[in-house]
C-alpha positions in Angstrom: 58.3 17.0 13.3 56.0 18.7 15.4 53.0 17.8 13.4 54.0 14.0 13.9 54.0 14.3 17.6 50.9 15.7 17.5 49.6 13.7 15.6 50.9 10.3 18.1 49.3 12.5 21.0 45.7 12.4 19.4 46.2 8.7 18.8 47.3 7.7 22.3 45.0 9.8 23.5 41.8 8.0 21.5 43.3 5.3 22.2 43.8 5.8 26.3 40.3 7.2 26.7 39.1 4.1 24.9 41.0 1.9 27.0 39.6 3.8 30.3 36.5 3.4 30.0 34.1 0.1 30.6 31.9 -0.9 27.8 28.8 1.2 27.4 25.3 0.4 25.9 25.5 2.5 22.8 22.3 5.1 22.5 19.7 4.8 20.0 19.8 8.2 18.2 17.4 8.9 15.8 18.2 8.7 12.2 19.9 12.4 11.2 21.3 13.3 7.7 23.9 15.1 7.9 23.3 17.1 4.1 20.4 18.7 5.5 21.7 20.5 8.3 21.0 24.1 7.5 24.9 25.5 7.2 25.8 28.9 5.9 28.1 29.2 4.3 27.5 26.0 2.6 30.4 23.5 3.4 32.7 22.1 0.0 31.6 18.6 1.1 29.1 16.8 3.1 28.8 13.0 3.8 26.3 12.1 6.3 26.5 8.6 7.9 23.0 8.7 9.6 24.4 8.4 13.0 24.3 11.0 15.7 26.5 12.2 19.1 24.6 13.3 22.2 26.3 16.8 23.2 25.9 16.4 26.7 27.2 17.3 30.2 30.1 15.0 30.4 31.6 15.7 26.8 34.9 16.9 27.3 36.9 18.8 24.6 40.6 18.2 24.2 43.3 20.1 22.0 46.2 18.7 21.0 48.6 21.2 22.8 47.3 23.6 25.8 50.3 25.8 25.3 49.3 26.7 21.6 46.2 28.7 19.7 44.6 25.4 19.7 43.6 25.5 23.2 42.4 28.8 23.1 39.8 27.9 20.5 39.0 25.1 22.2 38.1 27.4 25.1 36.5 29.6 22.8 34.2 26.4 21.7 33.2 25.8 24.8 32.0 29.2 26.3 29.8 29.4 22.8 28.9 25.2 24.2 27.7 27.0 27.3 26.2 29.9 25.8 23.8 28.1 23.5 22.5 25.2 25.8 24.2 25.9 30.0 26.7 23.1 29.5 30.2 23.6 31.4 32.3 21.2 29.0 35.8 21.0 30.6 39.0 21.6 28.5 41.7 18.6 28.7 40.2 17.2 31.7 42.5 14.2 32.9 40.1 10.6 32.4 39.4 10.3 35.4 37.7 14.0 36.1 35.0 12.4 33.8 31.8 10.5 34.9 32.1 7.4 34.2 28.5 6.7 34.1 28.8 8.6 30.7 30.0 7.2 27.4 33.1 8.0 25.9 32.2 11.4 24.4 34.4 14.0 23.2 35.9 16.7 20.6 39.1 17.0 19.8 40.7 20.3 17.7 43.9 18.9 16.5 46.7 20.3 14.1 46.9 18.4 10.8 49.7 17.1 8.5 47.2 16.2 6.0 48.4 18.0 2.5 44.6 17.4 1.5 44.0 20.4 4.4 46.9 22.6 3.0 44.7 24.9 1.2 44.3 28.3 3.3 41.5 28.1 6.1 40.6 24.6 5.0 39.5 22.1 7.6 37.5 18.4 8.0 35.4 18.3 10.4 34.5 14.3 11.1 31.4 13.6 14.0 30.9 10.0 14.9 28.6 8.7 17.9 31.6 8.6 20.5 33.4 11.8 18.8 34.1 15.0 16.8 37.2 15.4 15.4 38.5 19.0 13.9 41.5 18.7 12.0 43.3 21.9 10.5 46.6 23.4 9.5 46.1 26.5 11.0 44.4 28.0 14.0 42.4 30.3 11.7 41.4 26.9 9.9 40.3 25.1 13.1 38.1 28.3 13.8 36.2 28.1 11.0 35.7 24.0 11.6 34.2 25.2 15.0 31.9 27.9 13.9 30.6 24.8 11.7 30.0 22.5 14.2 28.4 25.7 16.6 26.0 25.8 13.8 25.2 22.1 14.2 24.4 22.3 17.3 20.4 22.0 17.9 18.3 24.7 19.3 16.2 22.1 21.5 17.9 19.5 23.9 16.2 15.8 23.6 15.8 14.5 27.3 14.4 11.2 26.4 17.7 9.3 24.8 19.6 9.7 29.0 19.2 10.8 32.1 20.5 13.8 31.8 19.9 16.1 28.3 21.9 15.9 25.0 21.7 17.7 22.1 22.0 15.7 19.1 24.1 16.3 16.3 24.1 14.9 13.0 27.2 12.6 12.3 29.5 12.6 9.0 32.7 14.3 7.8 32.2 17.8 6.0 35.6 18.5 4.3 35.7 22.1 3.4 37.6 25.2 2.4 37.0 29.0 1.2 36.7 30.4 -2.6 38.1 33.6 -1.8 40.7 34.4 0.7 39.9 37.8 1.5 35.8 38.0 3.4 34.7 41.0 4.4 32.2 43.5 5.3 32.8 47.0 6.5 31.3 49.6 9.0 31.8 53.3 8.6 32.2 54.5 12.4 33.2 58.2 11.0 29.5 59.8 9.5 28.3 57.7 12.8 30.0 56.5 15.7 30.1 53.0 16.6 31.4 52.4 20.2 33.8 49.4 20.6 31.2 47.3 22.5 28.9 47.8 19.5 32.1 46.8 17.2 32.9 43.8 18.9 28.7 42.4 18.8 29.6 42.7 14.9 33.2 40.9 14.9 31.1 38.0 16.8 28.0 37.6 14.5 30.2 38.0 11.5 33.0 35.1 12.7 30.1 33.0 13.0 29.4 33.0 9.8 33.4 32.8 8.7 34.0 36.3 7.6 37.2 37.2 8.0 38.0 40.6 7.9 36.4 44.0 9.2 37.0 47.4 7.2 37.1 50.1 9.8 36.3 53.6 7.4 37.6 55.4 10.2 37.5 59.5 9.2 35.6 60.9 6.9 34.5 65.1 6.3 31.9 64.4 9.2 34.2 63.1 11.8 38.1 61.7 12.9 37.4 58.8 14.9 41.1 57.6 16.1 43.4 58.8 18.1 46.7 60.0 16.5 49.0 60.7 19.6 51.6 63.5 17.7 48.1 65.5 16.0 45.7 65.8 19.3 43.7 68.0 17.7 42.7 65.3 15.2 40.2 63.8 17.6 39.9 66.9 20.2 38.4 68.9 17.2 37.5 66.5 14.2 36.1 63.8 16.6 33.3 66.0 18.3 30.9 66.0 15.2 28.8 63.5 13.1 25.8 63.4 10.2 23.0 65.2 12.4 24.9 67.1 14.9 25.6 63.9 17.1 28.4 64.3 19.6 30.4 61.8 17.6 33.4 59.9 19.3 36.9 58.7 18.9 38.7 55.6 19.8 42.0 55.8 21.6 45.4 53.9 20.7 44.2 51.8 23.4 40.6 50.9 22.9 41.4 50.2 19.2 43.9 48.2 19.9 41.4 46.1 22.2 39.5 46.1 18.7 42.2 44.1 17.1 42.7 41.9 19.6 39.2 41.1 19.9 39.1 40.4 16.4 42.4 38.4 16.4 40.9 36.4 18.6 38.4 35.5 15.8 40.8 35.6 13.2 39.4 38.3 11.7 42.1 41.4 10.3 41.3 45.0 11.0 41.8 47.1 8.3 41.4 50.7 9.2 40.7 53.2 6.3 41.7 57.2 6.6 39.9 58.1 3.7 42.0 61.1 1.6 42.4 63.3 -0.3 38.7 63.8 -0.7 36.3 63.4 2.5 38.9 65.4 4.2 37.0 68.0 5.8 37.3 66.9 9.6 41.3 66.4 9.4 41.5 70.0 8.3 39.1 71.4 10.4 41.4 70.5 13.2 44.9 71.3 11.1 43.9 73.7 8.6 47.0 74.0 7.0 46.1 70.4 5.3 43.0 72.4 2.8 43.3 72.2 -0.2 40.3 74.1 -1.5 41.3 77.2 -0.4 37.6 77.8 1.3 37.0 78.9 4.5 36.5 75.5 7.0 33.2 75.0 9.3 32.1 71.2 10.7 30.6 69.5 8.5 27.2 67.4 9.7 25.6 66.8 6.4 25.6 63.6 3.7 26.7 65.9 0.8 30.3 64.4 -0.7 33.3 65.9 -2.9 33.7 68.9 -1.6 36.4 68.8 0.4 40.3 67.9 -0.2 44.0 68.1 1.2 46.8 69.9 -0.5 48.1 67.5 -2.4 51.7 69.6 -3.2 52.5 70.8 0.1 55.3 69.0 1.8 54.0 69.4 5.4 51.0 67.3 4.5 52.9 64.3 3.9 54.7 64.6 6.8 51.2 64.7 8.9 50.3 61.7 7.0 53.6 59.7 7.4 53.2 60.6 11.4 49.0 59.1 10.8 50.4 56.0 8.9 53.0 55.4 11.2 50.8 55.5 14.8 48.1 53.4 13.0 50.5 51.5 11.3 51.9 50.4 14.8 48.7 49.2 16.3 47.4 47.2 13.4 49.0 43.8 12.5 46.7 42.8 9.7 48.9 43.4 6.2 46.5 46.5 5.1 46.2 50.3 5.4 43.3 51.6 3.0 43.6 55.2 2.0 39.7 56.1 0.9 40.5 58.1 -2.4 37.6 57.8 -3.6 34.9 61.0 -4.9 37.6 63.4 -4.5 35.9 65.8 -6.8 37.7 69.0 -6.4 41.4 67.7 -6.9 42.8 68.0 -9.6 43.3 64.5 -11.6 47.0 65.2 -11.9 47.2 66.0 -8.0 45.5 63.6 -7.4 47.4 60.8 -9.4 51.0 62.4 -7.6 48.8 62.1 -3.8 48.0 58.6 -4.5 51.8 58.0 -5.2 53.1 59.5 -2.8 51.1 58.3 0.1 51.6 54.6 -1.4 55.1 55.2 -0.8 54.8 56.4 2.6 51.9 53.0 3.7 55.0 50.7 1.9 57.3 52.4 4.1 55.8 51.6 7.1 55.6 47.6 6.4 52.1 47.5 5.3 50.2 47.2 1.7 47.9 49.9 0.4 44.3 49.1 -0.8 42.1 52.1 -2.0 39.0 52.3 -3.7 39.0 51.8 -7.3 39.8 55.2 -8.3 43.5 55.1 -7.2 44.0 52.6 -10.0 44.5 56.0 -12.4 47.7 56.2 -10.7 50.7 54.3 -11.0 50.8 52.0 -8.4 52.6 49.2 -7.4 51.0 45.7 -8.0 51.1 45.2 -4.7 48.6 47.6 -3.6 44.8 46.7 -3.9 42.2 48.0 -5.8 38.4 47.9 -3.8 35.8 47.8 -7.2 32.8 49.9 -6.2 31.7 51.8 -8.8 34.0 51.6 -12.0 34.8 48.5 -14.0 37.0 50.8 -16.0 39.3 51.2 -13.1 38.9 47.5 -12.0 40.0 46.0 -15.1 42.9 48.9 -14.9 43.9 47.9 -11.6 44.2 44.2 -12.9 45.7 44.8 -16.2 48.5 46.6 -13.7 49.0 43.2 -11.7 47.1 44.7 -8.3 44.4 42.5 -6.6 41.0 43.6 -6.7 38.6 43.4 -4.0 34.8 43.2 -5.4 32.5 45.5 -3.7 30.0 46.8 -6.6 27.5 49.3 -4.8 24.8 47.8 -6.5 25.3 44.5 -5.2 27.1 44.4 -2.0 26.4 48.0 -0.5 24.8 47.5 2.9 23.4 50.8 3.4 21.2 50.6 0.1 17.6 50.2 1.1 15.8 46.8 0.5 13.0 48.0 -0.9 11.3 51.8 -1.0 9.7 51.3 2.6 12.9 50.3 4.5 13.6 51.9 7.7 16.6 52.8 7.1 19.4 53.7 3.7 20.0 55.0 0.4 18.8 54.2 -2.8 21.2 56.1 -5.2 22.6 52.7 -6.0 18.9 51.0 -6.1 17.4 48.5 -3.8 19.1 45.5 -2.5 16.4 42.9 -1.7 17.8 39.7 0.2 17.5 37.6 -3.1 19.7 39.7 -5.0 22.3 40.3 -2.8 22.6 36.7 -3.0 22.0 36.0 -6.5 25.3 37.2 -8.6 28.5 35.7 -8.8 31.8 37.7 -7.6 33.8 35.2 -10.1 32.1 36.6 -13.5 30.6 39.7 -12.0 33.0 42.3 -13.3 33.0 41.0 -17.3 36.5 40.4 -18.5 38.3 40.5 -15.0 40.3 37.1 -14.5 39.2 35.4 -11.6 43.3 35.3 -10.5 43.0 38.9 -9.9 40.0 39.0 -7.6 41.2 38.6 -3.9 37.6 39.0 -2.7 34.7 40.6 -1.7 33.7 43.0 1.0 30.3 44.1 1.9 30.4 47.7 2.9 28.1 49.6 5.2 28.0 53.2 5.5 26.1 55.1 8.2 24.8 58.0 6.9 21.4 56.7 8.0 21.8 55.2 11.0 23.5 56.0 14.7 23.1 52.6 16.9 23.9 48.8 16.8 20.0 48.1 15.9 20.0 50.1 13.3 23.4 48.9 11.7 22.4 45.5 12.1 18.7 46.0 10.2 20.6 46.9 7.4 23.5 44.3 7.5 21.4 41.0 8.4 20.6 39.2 6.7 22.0 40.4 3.8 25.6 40.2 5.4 25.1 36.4 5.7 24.6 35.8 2.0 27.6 38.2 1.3 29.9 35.5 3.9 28.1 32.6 1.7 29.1 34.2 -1.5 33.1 34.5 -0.3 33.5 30.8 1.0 31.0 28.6 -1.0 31.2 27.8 -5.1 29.5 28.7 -7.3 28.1 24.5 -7.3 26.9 24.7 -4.2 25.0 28.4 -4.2 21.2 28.1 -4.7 18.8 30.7 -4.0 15.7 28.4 -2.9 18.3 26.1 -1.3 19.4 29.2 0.9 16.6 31.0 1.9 15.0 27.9 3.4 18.8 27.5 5.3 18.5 31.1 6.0 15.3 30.9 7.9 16.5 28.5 10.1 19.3 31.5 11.3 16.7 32.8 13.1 17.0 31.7 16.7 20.3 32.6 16.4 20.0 36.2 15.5 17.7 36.3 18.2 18.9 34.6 20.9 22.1 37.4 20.2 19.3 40.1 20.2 20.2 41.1 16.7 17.9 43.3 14.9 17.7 41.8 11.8 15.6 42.8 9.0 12.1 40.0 8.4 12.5 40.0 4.7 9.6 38.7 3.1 11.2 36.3 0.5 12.0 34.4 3.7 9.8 32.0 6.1 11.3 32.9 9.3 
């Protein structure tokens, strides 16, 4: 029912702000083709209709319902509006707020009843000269629609079509939807801390290009990096260090929650990883009673990995962790809590398989669902836990054979900290180097041979910070390459193609730096 009223309001209001208005000359735009607009990702479906509408200081956006998300991407449209070319476009200004020296010009973001839009995150976006209309079934859907038309937006204004400037977009319908559900990159705060203002920069650049998710690998052997209110010691000790003797860093309850939010506001889910048993070092440095090894504990500032581990059959360790997985648990909305358990070299394969058990219990018990790296499929887990593919098709096909979901991160492919090419700046190479073109050029769908494409929730690009201690260095290793990984998770297969994309890619430049990112000038590219 309420999709039908909304609907009726969108009509009578087209129809009201028709009736308003005298008859206006229409403007000459030149011819634009819509199919050539250089999108990433890549829409499902583009018509073009050779027209255009003049962005300009009297557009007006409207939402179909202030009181609702709607509104609040519609405000979220128009600061990016004014950020890219100074206009001030006014949200559900009444008619008569608007100069009427103007021509009918507006966007409207609208909830759908459409069943053609049902499919998750899928939206139509339809520009004619006098208006854009979004139409989605979700917020998170109509979010996506506007990072689309942000991306249409031109870079120069034309100030010879009125008297005052427009930017021209191209006019069509683009009817479009993800592959995957799950998008997602990840930053390891833990070897190197990443304050939240540097977090949030990356939640922005990566909603622009429809990501939705961010992977938090929040404590690792060089450092604990959130706060955990009944285990102070946690951040007071383990949150002091970092590869290279850095002071390192923590968020509070507080600040990470400001994380989510910020995120939410994007619709992107925070998953936040405590990586155990393995890469355990900084948790027991503050609480040694949860070592395993049964060596003496120092801080730990190196790269080296596998050496560490928690008791895996001591009773008091799993109630630290159910007080960890219940504080975290608390503060983070999204569906998710990842529990690392990956390279945990010195525990013993049966501990290890009982740890992974246990603690799956304990994530279940707390509402949420566990996802691991691809190792803890040599447990027996539920099916509805999630397997993260990194280095092991063994364990992938395991984990899908078993029922579980398997997110597709294979390091050879989608690691962001791999070098691009023996001169880079910045990385590793143990898993080879990742040029821009071949990050881009593999398929998620067939990658893993003999995994069905029903079990594959997504892919997730991660990016580990050994190498690197500040937002300009993350980003040299994430963009561009991050931006094929966001094409690769929405667009098919059909509609990937390497020359097609770099040329699209090249035009993402005034972008990047008009947000100051410090992205790497790949070669294959003419930027």
């Amino acid at each position: 029912m309420k999709l039908f009223f909304n609907s009726i309001f969108v009509f009578v209001l087209l129809v009201l702000c028709s009736a308003c208005e005298k008859p206006k000359k229409k403007i000459q735009f030149p011819k634009t083709d819509l199919t050539k607009s250089a999108l990433i990702p890549v829409p499902l479906n583009i018509q073009a209709s050779y027209d255009a509408f003049g962005l300009g200081k009297n557009t007006v956006i409207y939402t179909d319902d202030q009181n609702t998300l709607y509104s609040k991407i519609g405000q979220f449209l128009s600061e990016k509006i004014r950020f890219r070319t100074t206009l001030s476009l006014p949200l559900n200004a009444s008619a008569e707020s608007v100069d009427n020296d103007s021509p009918e010009n507006s966007i409207y973001i609208v909830e759908s009843k459409d069943t053609s839009l049902s499919a998750s995150e899928s939206y139509e976006l339809e520009i004619k000269q006098d208006s854009i209309l979004i139409q989605a079934q979700t917020p998170a859907a109509a979010f996506r629609g506007i990072q689309t038309l942000l991306q249409l937006i031109p870079e120069k204004r034309n100030d010879t079509l009125k008297n005052s400037p427009l930017w021209v977009i191209p006019a069509g319908k683009i009817t479009d939807r993800p592959t995957f559900s799950y998008r997602g990159t990840m930053l390891d705060v833990a070897r190197h801390f990443f304050t939240v203002e540097e977090v949030k920069k990356y939640i922005d650049l990566i909603a622009y290009y429809k990501l939705n998710v961010l992977h938090l690998h929040l404590t690792d052997d060089q450092g604990w990096r959130i706060e955990v209110k009944s285990w102070p010691k946690l951040t007071e000790i383990g949150g002091k260090t970092e590869v290279g003797g850095g002071a390192g860093g923590f968020y509070t309850q507080s600040e990470y929650q400001e994380i989510v939010d910020y995120a939410a506001e994007r619709f992107i889910t925070i998953i936040p990883e405590i990586d155990m048993p393995g890469h355990t070092n900084a948790a027991s440095l503050s609480y040694p009673f949860l070592n395993g090894t049964g060596k003496p504990l120092k801080s730990y500032t190196g790269t080296r990995v596998g050496f560490s581990s928690f008791d895996t059959r001591k009773d008091t360790v799993y109630s630290f962790l159910d007080d960890v997985i219940r504080e975290i648990a608390a503060i983070t909305p999204g569906p998710y809590i990842h529990i690392g358990g990956d390279e945990s070299f010195v525990t013993k394969k049966r501990d290890y398989k009982y740890f992974v058990e246990k603690v799956e219990a304990i994530v279940q018990k707390h509402g949420k669902n566990m996802i691991g790296w691809d190792e803890i499929a040599e447990a027996k887990i539920s099916s509805q836990s999630i397997a993260q593919h990194w280095r092991t098709v063994e364990n992938a096909l395991m984990a899908a054979k078993n029922g579980n979901k398997v997110i597709l991160s294979p390091a050879k492919k989608a690691y962001l900290d791999m070098k691009y090419d023996s001169l880079s700046k910045y990385g590793l190479d143990w898993a080879g180097h990742i040029t821009v073109d071949s990050a881009y050029i593999w398929n998620p769908s067939t990658f893993v041979e003999g995994l069905p494409l029903e079990s594959i929730l997504g892919i997730e690009a991660p990016l580990w910070s050994e190498t690197i201690s500040n937002s300009s260095e993350m980003e040299y290793l994430a963009f561009p390459r991050v931006i094929g990984y966001a094409e690769l998770g929405w667009s098919t297969p059909e509609n990937r193609n390497w020359e097609d994309y770099k040329i699209r890619l090249a035009k993402q430049r005034s972008f990047l730096e008009k947000n100051d990112v410090n992205f790497y000038r790949s070669p294959l590219v003419e930027w």
